[in-house]
MIKEMAR-727984 format. One record per residue: residue in three letters; x, y, z of N, C-alpha, C in turn. Coordinates in steps of 0.05 Angstrom, whole numbers, plus 5000, padded with zeros to 4 digits. Layout:
# MIKEMAR-727984
alaXYZXYZXYZ/...
This chain:
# MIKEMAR-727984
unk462443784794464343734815467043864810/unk467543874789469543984775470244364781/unk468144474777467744694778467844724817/unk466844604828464944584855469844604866/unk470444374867473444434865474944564860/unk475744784834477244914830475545254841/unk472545174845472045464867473445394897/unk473445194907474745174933477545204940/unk479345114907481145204911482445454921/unk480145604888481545874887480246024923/unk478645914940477546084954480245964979/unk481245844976484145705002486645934992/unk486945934962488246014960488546364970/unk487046434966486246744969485846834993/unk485246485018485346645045488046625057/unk489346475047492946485055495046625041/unk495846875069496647065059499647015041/unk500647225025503647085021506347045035/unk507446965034509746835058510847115075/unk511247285059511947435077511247605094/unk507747595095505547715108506347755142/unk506647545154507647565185509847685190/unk511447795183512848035177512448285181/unk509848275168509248595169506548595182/unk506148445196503848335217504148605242/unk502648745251503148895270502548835307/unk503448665300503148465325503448635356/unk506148675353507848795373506549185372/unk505449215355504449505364500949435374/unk500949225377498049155387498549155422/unk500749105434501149135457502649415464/unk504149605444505549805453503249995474/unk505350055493503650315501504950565503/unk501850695493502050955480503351205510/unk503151065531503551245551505751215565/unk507851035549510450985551511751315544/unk514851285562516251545554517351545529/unk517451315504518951395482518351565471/unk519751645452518751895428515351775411/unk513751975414511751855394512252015364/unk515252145357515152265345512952505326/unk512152575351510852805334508852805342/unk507252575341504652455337503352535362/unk501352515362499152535380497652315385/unk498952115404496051865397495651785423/unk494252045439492152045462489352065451/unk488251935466485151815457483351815473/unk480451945474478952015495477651665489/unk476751525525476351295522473651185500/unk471751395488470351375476471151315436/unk473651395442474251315414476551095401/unk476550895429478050715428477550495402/unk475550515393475250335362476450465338/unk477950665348480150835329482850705336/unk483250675351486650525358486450245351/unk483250125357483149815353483049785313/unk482649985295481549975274484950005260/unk485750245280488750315261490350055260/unk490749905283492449665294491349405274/unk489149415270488549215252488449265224/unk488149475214487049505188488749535173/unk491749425176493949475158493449115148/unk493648915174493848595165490748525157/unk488748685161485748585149485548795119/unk487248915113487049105084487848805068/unk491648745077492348585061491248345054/unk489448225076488148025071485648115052/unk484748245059482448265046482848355017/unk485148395002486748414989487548174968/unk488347994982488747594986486047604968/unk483347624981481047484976480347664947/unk481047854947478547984921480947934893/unk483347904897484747784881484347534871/unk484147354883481447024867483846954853/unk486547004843488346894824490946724838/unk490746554837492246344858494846324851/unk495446384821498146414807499546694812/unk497146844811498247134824499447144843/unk498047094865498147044898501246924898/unk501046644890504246494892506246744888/unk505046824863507947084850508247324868/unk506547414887506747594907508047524932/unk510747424940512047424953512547554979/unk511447854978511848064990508348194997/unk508548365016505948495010506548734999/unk508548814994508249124977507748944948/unk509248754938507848604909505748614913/unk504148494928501348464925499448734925/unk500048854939500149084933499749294912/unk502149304900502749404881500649224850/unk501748904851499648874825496848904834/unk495148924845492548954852492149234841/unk493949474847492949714835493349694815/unk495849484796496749604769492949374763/unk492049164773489949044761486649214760/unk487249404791485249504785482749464803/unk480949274795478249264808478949114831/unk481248884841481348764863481848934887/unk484049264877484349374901482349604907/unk480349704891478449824898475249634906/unk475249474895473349144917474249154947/unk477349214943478149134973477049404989/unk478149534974478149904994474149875000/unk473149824986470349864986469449755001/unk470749375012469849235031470749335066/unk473149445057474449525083471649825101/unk471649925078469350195089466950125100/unk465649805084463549685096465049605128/unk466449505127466849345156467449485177/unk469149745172468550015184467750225180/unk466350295181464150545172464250745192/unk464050705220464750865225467351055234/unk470150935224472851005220472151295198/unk471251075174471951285144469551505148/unk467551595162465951765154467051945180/unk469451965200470252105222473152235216/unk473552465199476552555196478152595223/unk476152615249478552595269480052325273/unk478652185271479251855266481551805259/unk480451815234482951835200484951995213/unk485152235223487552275222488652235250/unk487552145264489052005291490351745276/unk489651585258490151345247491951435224/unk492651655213494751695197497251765219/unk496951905252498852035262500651645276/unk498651575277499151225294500351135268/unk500251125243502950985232504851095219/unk505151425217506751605223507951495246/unk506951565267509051445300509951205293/unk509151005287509050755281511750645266/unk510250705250512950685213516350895217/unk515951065243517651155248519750965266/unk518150935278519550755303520950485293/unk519050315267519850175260522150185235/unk522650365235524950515219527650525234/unk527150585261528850605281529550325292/unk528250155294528749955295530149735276/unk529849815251530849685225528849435215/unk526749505215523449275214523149525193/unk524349515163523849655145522149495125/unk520849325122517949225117516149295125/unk516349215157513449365164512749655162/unk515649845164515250135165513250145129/unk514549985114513650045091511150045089/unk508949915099506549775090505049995121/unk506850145140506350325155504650665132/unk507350635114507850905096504950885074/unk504350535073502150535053499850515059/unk498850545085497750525104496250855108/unk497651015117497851255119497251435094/unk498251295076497851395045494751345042/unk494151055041490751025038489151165053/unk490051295084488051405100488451715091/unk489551825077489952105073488452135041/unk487051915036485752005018482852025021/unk481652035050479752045055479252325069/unk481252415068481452755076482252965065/unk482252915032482853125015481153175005/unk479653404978478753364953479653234928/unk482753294927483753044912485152884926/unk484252674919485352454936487252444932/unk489152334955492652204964492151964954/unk490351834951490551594932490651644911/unk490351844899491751814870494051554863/unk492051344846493551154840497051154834/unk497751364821500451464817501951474847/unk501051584860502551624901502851444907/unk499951274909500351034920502450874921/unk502350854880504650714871507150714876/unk508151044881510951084880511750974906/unk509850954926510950854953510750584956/unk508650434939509150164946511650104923/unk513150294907515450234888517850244917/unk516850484931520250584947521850414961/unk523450464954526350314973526850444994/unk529150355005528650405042529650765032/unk531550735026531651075026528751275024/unk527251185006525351384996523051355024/unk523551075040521451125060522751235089/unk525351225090525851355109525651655110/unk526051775082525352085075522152125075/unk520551915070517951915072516752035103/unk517751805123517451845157519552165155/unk520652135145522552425161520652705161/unk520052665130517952955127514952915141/unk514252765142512752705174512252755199/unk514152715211514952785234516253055243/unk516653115271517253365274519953275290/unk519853105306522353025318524853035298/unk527452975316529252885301531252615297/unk528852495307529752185313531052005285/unk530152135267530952005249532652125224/unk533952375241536052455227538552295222/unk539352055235541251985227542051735212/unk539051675211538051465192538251585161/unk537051895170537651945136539352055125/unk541852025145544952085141545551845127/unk545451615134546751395129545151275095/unk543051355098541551395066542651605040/unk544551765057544651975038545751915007/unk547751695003549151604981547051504963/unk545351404968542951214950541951304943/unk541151214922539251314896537251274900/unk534851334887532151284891531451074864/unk529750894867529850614845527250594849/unk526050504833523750304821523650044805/unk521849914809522149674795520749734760/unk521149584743520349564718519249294712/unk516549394700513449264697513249074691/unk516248994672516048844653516848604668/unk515348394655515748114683519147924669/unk519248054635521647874635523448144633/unk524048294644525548524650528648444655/unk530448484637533248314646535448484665/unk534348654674535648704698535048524724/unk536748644738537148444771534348424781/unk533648394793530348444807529148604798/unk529748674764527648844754527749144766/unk530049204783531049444802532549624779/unk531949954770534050084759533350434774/unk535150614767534650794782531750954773/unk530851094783528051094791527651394768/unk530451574769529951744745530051654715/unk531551444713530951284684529051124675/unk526751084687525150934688523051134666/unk521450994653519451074629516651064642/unk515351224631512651214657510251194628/unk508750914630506651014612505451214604/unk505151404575503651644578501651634581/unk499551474582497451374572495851414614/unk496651144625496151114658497751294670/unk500451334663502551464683502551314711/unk501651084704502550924739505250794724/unk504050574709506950294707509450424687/unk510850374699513950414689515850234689/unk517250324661519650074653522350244649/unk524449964642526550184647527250144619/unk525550124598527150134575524750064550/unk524550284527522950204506522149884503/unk523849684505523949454492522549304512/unk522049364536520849314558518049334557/unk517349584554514949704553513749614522/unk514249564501514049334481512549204486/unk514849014505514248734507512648724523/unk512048894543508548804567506348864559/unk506549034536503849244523501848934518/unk503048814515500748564509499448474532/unk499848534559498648524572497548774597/unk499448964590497849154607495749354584/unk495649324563493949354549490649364561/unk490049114577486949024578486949264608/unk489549344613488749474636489849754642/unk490849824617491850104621489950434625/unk486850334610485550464613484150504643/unk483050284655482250234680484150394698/unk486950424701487950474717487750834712/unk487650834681487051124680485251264687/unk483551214692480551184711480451304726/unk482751074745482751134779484451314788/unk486951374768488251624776487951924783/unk487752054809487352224811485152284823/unk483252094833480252044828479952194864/unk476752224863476052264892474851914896/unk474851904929474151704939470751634936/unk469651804925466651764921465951644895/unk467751734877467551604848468951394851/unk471651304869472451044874470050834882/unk468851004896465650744910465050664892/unk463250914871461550804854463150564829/unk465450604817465950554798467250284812/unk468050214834467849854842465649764837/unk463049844834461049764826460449584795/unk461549704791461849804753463449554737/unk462849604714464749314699467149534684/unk467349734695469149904672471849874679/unk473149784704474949664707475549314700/unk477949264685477749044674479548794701/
């Protein structure tokens, strides 16, 4: 009974997303229309009526990634400590098997999205348009999880993947500056030239790995930051840092080295696998 309990827990815990999930909920682009006069910046997202489970797939598959995300994570202490969905985010790749479980389950539930590059890239240009607009608006959360969005679908149309765990990373690291330069080189318009006027003074930052990290939010500038040689994903902003986490990113430094750089076919097989820890 004991056991029978703390599985029910952990399975409540994992389906409720973290607090700041409705946020970056894409609610309001579930009713936009595409045949409105705004700028679609750039984008192209006319759709012959036969491939309308491409607009229904892009609109959902940013709040059913993160959930599905929630569930293959199983760690209820974790979850609490993910505040944000770029945290959640972000530790799932530094852990490894929870965000390629997830990517694996997402391909089952649409299959026919990921095996269609016109698809994919109608669904990269929709949160390109998207993540732009919401930039323009100042909904710089959702643009974010727009940018990571876009990032995961562009790795299903290279030989080396845009998922390269390292990319991923740097964008679920970026601050608003780095994602507003992100949408800029994107786009062809100039809608968001003066957004990246008003960015121009700021630095580019990352956070550091280390959980007792004694800087402010663990925030320092993003060129001083130390990058494992080993993974080259997690980064700290200081020897004594990277020290002090080795005791725990240890069980997972290799795993992530793995997945860096990888194609999406060896991502399939190796969620299979116990070689991620």
């Amino acid at each position: 009974q004991g056991k029978a309990r703390k599985a029910a827990k952990a399975d409540k815990a994992a389906s409720v997303p973290p607090k700041d999930f409705t946020e970056v909920t894409l609610d309001s682009w579930l009713t936009c229309d595409d045949e409105s006069e705004r700028c679609k910046h750039g984008c192209d997202l006319s759709l012959p009526k036969s491939e309308h489970d491409c607009r229904d797939f892009a609109m959902r598959y940013a709040k059913d990634f993160l959930i599905e995300l929630c569930r293959m994570f199983g760690n209820e202490q974790l979850l609490k400590n993910a505040s944000t969905s770029n945290d959640l985010v972000g530790q799932c790749v530094q852990q490894g098997k929870p965000f390629v479980a997830a990517i694996d389950n997402m391909e089952e539930k649409y299959p026919d999205i990921f095996e269609s590059p016109s698809k994919l890239k109608w669904a990269i240009s929709f949160y390109h348009s998207r993540g732009t607009q919401d930039v323009i608006d100042g909904n710089m959360k959702r643009a974010h999880h727009a940018a990571i969005c876009a990032t995961l679908m562009n790795g299903y149309l290279s030989d080396v993947s845009d998922l390269s765990t390292m990319k991923l990373y740097d964008i679920v690291q970026a601050n608003d500056k780095m994602i507003v330069t992100y949408f800029r080189k994107r786009t062809s318009c100039s809608c968001l030239d003066e957004k990246r006027k008003e960015y121009k003074g700021v630095k580019k930052t990352g956070k550091c790995c280390n959980d007792q990290c004694p800087l402010p939010e663990r925030v320092a500038e993003r060129s001083s930051l130390l990058y494992c040689t080993a993974c080259k994903l997690v980064q700290y902003c200081s020897a004594e840092c990277q020290k002090a986490h080795w005791k725990y990113h240890k069980h997972q430094c290799t795993s992530i080295a793995k997945l860096n750089s990888v194609d999406y076919e060896y991502v399939q097989k190796i969620a299979q696998t116990d070689l991620l820890l």
